[in-house]
Every structure is written in structure tokens, then in C-alpha cells.
KEKE-3310 file (N, C-alpha, C; in steps of 0.2 Angstrom, whole numbers, plus 5000, padded with zeros to 4 digits):
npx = (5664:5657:5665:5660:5643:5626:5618:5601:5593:5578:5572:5559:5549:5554:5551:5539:5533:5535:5529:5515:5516:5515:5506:5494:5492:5490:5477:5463:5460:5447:5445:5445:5448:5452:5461:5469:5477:5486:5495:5508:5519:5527:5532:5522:5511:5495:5479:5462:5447:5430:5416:5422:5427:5439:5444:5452:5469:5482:5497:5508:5520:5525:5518:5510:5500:5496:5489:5480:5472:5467:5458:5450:5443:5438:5429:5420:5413:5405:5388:5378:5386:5396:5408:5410:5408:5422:5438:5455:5473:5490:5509:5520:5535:5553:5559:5565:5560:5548:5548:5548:5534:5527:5514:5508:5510:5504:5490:5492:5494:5482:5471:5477:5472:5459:5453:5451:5456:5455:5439:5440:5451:5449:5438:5440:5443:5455:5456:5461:5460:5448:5448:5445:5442:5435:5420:5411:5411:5403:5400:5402:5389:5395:5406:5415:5409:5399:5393:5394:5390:5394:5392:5379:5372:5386:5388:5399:5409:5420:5418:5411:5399:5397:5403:5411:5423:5422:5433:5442:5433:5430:5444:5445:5433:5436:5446:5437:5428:5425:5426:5432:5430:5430:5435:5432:5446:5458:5464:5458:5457:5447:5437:5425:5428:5432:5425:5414:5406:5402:5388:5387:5376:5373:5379:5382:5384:5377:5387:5379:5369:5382:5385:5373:5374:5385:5381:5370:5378:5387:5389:5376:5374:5382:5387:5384:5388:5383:5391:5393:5405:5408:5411:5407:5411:5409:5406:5397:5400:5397:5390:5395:5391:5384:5382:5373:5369:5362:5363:5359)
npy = (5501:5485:5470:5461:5454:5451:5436:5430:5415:5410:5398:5392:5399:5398:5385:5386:5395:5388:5377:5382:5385:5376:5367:5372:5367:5355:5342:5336:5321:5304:5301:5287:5266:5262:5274:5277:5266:5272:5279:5285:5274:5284:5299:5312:5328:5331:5337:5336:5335:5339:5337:5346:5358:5361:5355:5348:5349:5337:5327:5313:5302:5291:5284:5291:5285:5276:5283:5291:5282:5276:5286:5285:5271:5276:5286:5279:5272:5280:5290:5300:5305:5304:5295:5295:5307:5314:5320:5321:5329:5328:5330:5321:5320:5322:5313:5322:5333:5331:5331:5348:5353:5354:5353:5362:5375:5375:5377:5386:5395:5395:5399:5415:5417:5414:5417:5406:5391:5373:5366:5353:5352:5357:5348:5336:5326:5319:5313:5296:5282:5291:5288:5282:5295:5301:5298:5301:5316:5329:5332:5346:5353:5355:5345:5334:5318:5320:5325:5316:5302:5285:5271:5260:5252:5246:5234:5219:5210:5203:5194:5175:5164:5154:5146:5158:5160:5171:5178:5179:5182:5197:5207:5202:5208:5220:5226:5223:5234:5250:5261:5266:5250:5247:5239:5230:5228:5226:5215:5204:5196:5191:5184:5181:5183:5170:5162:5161:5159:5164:5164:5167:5168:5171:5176:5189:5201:5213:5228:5232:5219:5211:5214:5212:5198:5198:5203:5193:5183:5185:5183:5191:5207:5216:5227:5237:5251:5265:5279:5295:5294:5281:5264:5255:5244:5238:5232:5232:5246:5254:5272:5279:5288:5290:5297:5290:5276:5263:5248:5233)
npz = (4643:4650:4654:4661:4661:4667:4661:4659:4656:4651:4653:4656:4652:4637:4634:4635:4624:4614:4614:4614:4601:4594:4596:4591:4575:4576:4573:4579:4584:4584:4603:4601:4603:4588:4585:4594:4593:4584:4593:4599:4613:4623:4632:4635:4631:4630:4625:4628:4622:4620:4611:4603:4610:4620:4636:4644:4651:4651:4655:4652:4660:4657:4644:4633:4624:4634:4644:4639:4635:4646:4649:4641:4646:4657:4653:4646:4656:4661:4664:4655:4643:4629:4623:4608:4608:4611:4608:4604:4605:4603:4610:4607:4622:4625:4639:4648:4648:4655:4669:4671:4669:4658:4655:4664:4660:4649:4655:4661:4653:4647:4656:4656:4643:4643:4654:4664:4670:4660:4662:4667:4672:4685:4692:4697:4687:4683:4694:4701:4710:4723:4737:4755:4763:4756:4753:4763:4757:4752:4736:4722:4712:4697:4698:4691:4694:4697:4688:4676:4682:4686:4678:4681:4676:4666:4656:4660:4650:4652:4660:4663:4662:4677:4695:4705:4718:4731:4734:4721:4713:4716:4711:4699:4697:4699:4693:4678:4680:4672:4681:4699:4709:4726:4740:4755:4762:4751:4746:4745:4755:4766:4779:4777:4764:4758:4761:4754:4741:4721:4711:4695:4683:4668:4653:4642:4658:4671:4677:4690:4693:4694:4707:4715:4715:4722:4735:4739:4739:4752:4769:4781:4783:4773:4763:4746:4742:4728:4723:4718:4706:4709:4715:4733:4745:4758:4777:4790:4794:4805:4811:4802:4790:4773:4759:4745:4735:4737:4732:4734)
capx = (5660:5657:5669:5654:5634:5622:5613:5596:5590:5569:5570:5552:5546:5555:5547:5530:5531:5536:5521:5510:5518:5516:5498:5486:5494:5487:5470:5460:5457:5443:5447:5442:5454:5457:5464:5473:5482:5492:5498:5514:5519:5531:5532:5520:5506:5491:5471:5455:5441:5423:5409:5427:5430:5446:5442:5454:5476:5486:5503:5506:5526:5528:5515:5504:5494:5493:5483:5473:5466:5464:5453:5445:5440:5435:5424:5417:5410:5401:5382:5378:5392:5397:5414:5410:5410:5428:5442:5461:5477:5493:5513:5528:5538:5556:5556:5568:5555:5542:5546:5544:5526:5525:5505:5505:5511:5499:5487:5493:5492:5473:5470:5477:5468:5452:5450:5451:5457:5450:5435:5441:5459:5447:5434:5442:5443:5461:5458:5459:5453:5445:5453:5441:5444:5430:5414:5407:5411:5397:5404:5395:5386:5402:5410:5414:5408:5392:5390:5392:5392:5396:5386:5382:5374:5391:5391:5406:5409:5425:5414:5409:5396:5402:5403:5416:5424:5423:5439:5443:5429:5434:5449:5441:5428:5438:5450:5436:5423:5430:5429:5433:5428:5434:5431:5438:5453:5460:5468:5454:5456:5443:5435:5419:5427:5436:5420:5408:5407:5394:5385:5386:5370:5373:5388:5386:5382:5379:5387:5370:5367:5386:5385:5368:5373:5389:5378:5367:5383:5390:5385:5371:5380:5389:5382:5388:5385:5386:5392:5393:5409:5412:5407:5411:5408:5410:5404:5397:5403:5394:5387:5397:5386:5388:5379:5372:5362:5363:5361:5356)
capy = (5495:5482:5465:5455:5454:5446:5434:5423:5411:5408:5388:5388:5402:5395:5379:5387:5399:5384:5372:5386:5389:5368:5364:5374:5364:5348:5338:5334:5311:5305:5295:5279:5262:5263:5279:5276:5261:5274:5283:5280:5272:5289:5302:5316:5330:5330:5341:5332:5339:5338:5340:5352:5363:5359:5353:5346:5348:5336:5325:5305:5303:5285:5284:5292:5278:5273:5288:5290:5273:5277:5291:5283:5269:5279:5290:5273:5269:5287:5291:5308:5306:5296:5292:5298:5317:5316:5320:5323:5330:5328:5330:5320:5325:5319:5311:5326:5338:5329:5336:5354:5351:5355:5353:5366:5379:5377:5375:5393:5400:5397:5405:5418:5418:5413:5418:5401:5382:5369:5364:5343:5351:5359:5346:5331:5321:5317:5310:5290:5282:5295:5288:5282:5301:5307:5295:5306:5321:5330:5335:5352:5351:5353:5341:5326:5312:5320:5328:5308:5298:5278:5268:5254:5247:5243:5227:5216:5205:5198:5188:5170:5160:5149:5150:5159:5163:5179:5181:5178:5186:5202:5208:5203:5212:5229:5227:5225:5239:5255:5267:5264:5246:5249:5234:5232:5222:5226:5209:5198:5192:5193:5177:5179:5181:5163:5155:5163:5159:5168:5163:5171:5164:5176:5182:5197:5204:5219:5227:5229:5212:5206:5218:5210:5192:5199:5204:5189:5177:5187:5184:5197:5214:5220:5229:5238:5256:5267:5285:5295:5292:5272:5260:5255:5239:5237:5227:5237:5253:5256:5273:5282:5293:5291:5300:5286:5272:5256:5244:5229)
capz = (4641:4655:4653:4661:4664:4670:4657:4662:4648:4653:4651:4655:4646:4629:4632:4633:4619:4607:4615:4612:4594:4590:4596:4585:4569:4576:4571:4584:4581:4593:4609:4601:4602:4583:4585:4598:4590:4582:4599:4603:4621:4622:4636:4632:4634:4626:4627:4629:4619:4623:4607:4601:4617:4625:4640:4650:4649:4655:4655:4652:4660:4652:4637:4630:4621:4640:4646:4635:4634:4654:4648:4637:4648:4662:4649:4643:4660:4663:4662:4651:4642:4627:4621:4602:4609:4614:4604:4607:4604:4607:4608:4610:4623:4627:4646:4653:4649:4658:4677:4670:4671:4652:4653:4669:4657:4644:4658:4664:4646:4643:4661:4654:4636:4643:4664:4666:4667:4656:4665:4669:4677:4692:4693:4699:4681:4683:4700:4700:4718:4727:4745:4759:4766:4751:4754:4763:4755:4745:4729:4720:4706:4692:4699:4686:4695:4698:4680:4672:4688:4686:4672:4684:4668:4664:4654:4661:4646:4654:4667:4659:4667:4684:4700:4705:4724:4732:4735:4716:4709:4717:4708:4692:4696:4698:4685:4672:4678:4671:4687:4705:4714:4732:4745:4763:4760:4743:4742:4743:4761:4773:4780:4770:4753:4757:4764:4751:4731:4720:4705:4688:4680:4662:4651:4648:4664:4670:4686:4695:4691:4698:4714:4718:4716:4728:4743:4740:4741:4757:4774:4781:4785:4770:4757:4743:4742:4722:4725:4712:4702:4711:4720:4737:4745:4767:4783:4799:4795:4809:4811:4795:4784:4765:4755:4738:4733:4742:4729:4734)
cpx = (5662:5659:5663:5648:5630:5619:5609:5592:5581:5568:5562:5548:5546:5551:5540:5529:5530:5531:5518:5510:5517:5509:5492:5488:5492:5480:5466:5458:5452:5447:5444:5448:5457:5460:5471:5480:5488:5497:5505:5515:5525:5528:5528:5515:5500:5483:5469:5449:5433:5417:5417:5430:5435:5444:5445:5464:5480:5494:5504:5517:5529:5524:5509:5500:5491:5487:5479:5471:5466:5458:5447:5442:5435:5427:5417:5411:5406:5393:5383:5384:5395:5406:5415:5411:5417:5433:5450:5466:5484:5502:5518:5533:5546:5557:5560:5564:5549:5543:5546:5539:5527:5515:5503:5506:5506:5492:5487:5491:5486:5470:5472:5474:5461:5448:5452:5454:5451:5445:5437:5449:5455:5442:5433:5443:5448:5459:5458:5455:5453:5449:5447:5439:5436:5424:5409:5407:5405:5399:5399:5396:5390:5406:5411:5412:5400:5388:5389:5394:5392:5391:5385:5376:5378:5390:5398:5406:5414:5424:5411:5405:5399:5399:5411:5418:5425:5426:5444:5439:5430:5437:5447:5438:5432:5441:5444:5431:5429:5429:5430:5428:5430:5431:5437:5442:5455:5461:5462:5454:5453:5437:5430:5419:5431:5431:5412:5412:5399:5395:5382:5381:5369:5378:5382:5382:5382:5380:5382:5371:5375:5384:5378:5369:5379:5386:5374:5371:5385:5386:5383:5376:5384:5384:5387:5383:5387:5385:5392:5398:5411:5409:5410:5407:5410:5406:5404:5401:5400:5390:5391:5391:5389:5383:5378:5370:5364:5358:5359:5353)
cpy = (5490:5473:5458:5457:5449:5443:5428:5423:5408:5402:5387:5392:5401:5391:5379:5390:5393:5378:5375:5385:5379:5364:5365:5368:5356:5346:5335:5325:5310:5298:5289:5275:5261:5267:5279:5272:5263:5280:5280:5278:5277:5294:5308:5321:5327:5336:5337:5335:5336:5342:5345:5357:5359:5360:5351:5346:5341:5332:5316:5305:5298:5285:5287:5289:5275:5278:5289:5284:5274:5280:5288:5277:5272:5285:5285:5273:5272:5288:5299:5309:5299:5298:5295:5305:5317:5316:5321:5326:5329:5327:5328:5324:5321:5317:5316:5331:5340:5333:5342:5356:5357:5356:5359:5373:5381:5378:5384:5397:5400:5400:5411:5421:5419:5417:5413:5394:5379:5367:5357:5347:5352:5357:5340:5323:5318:5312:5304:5288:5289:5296:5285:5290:5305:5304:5295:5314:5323:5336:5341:5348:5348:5350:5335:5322:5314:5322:5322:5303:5291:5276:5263:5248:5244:5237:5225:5211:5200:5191:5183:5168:5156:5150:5151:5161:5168:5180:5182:5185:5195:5207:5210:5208:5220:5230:5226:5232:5246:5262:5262:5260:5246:5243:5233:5225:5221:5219:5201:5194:5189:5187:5176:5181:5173:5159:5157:5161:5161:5165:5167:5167:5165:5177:5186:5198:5211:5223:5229:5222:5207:5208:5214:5202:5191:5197:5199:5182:5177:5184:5191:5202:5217:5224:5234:5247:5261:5274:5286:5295:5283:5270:5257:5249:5238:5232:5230:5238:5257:5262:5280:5283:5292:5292:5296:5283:5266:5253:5238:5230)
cpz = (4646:4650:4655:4662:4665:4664:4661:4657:4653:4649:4651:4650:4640:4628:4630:4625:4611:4611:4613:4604:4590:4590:4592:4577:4572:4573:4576:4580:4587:4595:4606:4603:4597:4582:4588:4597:4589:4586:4601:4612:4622:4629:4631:4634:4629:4629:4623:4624:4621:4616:4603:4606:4620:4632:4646:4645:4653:4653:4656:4653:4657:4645:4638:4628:4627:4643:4642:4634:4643:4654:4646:4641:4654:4658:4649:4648:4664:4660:4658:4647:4637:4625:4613:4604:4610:4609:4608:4605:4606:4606:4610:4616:4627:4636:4651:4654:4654:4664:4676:4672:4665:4653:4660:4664:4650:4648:4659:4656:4644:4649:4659:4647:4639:4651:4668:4666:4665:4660:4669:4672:4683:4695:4695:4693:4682:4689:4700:4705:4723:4736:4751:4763:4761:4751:4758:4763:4749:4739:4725:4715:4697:4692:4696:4686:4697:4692:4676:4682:4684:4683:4679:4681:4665:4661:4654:4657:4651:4657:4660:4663:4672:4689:4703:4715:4725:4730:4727:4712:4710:4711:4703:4691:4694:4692:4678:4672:4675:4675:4693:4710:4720:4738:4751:4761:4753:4743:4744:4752:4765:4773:4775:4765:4753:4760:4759:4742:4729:4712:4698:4684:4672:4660:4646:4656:4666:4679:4690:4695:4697:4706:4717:4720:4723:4733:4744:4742:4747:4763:4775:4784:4780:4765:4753:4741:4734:4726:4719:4707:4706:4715:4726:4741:4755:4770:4789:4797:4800:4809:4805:4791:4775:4763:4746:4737:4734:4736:4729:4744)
residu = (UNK:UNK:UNK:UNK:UNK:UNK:UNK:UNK:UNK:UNK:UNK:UNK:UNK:UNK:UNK:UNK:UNK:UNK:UNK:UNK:UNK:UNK:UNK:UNK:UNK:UNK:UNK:UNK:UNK:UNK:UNK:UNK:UNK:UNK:UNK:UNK:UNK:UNK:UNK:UNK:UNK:UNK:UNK:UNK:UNK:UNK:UNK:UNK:UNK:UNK:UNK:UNK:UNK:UNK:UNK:UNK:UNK:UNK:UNK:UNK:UNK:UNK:UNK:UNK:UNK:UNK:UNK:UNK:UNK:UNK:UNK:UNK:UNK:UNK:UNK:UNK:UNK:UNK:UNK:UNK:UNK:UNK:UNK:UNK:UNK:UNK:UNK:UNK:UNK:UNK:UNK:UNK:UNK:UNK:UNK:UNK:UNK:UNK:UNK:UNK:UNK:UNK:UNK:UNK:UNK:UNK:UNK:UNK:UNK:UNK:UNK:UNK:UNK:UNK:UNK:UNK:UNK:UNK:UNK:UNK:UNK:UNK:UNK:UNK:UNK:UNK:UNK:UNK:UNK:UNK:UNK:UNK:UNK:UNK:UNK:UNK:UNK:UNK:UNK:UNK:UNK:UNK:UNK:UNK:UNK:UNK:UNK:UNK:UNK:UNK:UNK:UNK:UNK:UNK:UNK:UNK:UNK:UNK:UNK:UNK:UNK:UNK:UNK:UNK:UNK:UNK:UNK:UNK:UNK:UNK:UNK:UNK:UNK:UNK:UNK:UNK:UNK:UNK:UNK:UNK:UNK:UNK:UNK:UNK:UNK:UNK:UNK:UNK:UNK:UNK:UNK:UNK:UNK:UNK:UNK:UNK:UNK:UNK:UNK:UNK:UNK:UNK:UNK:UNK:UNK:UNK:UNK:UNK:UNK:UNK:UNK:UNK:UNK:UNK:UNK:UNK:UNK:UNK:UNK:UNK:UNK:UNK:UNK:UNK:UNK:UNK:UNK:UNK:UNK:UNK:UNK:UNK:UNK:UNK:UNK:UNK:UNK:UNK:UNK:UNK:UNK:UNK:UNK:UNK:UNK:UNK:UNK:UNK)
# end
């Protein structure tokens, strides 16, 4: 009889089989902000639902209350697509487990139940800004931002009547839409947002309505172009192709 042997303990498999053996006991809550109240700011995974199909896995490394309320803004601000269909799940997870990639493994396990991953891990939902590198990319049909593309409906309550300076107005602006404003010079600089101010005539307002009163405040050359998940805003881009709807 042998003095010693080899033993190997499957840290990732244990982790999986007791995520597996821990999720069906949940209740799906919908993605609202009442619900959410009661999320902890805690390191965790969590699945998306759509109408009840699980839809999308993923991982929130500081809070989960924080991610999903990204989701749920980003959901909010989507054509074909309401917020009341979305539901959630989800489970605490201490913050050492987090680098595992805890949400890959349940990710791998419904590939292997189903054939497949959840539909939003392989259709760019997760994605935040896109990058200037993707604005002329033409995304297929399945692709999230083309399946709910950007409300540009959106009502910005945030915005008050005034007049406000470009350079200011800005920021504002991105921080309240809830997808991706993108304009040359993140940080507000560029001559004619410091020699331009635009007039907000309305509260509510609705981003058509801002982005029009934009390119009317700007001098001639800029425009702002909607793609299908976000907006993008430049000055003689000269002979760059972008495929989307030049709104004002």
C-alpha cells in the first residue's frame, strides 16, 4: 500500500456545481428601482431575464445594486423594449471569488444544457462605449443595439430651462442620457464649446430636441450623427463613412 498519492481538489468545478445547485431556488424580482433598493452594494453574479428567459449572465465585481441599475438604465433608454419585461436574479459573492470568473462558468454550463450562451453575452449588451474604432462597423441583425437601438426620444428631465454653455452643457448631457454620448474632446474643451451657448426653451426635453438646439448653437461643420446604439457628435470628419441618421 503506497505511503503517498497524488490528490487534486477541482476548486473551479466545486464552485460551479454549488452555483448551479444555489440558482434554481431563487425568484426572479423585476429590474425596476424599487426592487433594486433592496440589492445589496456587495460583490456578485447575477441572470437577466427577458419576458422569463434568461437572457443574459454576468458579474458585478464591487456591487451589484450598482449593475443592475446600469442595466436597467441602459434598458430604459432602448427602442422595442420596455423595462417591465426584464426580470433578475442574483447571488452574493464574497470578493475573492470574483476573479474565478464565477458568471463564466454558469455561462459554460447553460452552453452545455442548451448548445448555447444566453443570447446578450454574444451580442454586445455588456459592451459600454463602443470605441471610435466601431462607427463604422455594420453590426448584424442580432446585435443589441440594433435589435433596441437608442430612444432618441429620451426625455431629459435633468435639463431645466436656460441658457446654458456648451462646454457645460455637454457632460450634462451625457451623464443624463442613458446610452453612449461621444463628442470630440471628452472634457468639454474645444473652441467652440467655450465661444458657443445653447438655449433650452422647455423642461422636459427630449434628446432630439437637445442635439438640434446643439448643432444650431455650434458653428457650421459639426453635426451629430445617431447610430444604432448611441450618439456621436464631431467637426470635418472629413471623408469617414458612418453608417446612421444625421439628425439635425
Amino acid at each position: 500500500m503506497a505511503a503517498t498519492r497524488h490528490f487534486t481538489f477541482d476548486l473551479t468545478g466545486a464552485l460551479a456545481r454549488q452555483l448551479e445547485a444555489a440558482l434554481p431556488g431563487l425568484t426572479q424580482a423585476p429590474l425596476t428601482l424599487d426592487a433594486l433598493e433592496e440589492v445589496q452594494a456587495a460583490p456578485g453574479i447575477y441572470q437577466l431575464y427577458l419576458r422569463g428567459e434568461l437572457i443574459y449572465i454576468g458579474k458585478a465585481d464591487k456591487s451589484l445594486r450598482g449593475r443592475l441599475a446600469e442595466h436597467h438604465k441602459k434598458i430604459s433608454g432602448r427602442l422595442r423594449i420596455s423595462i417591465d419585461d426584464m426580470s433578475f436574479t442574483g447571488l452574493y459573492l464574497e470578493g475573492t471569488w470574483i476573479p474565478v470568473g464565477p458568471e463564466q462558468m454558469l455561462i459554460n454550463t447553460r452552453k452545455r444544457m442548451t448548445g448555447a450562451e444566453p443570447l446578450w453575452n454574444t451580442n454586445g449588451f455588456g459592451m459600454n462605449d463602443p470605441g471610435k474604432e466601431r462607427d463604422t462597423t455594420n453590426f448584424k441583425d442580432d446585435h443589441f443595439d440594433v435589435m433596441y437601438p437608442a430612444d432618441l426620444g429620451y426625455v431629459v428631465e435633468s435639463l431645466e430651462q436656460g441658457i446654458y454653455p456648451v462646454n457645460q452643457l455637454l457632460p450634462a448631457l451625457k451623464q443624463a442620457l442613458p446610452y453612449v454620448f461621444r463628442y470630440e474632446n471628452q472634457w468639454a474643451k474645444h473652441p467652440d464649446y467655450l465661444a458657443s451657448q445653447v438655449t433650452i426653451s422647455q423642461s422636459p426635453i427630449t434628446a432630439t430636441q437637445v442635439f438640434d438646439a446643439l448643432i444650431n448653437a455650434l458653428p457650421p461643420g459639426w453635426q451629430i450623427i445617431a447610430l444604432p446604439g448611441y450618439v456621436i457628435m464631431y467637426k470635418n470628419i472629413g471623408c469617414v463613412f458612418l453608417t446612421g441618421i444625421n439628425i439635425s
